[in-house]
N, C-alpha and C positions, 0 to 999 in steps of 0.2 A: 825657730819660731820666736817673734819677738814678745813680750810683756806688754798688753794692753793698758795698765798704766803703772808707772816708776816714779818715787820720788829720788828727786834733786837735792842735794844741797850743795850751798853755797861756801864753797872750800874758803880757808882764812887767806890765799893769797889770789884769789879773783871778786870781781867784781858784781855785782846783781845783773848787770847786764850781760857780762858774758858767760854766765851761769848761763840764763836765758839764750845764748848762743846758742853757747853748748848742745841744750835742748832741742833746740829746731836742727841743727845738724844730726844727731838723733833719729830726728823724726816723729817730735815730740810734740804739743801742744800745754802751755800751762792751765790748768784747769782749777787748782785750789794751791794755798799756800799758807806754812804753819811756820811760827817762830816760838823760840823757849829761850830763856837764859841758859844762859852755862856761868854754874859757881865750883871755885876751886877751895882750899882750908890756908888760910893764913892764918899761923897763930891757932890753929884751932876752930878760927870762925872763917864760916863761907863768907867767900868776898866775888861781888861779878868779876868775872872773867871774860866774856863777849854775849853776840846773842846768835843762835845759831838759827838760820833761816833755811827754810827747805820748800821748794815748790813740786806740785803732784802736776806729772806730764800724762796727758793720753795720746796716744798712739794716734797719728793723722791718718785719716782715711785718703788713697793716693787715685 
């Protein structure tokens, strides 16, 4: 039994679009989407590092 809704993220070596591929191969639909920074310590001080993007898929009705 599948998950009626799962979040996605967008791995460091694909794109937003085939992130979203992805998803519909699945069998998914995008329905919300959230991003955060990511900081890592240089020196002691947080420095950005990327921004990590994630979208919420619901389960398509077939």
């Amino acid at each position: 039994m599948s998950k009626k809704q799962v979040w996605y993220e967008v791995q460091e070596d694909e794109t937003i679009e085939q992130c979203l591929e992805r998803m519909e191969r699945d069998g998914y639909s995008v329905c919300g989407r959230k991003e955060e920074p990511v900081f890592h310590l240089v020196d002691g001080q947080p420095t950005y590092l990327r921004q990590k993007i994630q979208f919420k898929g619901m389960l398509r009705k077939e």
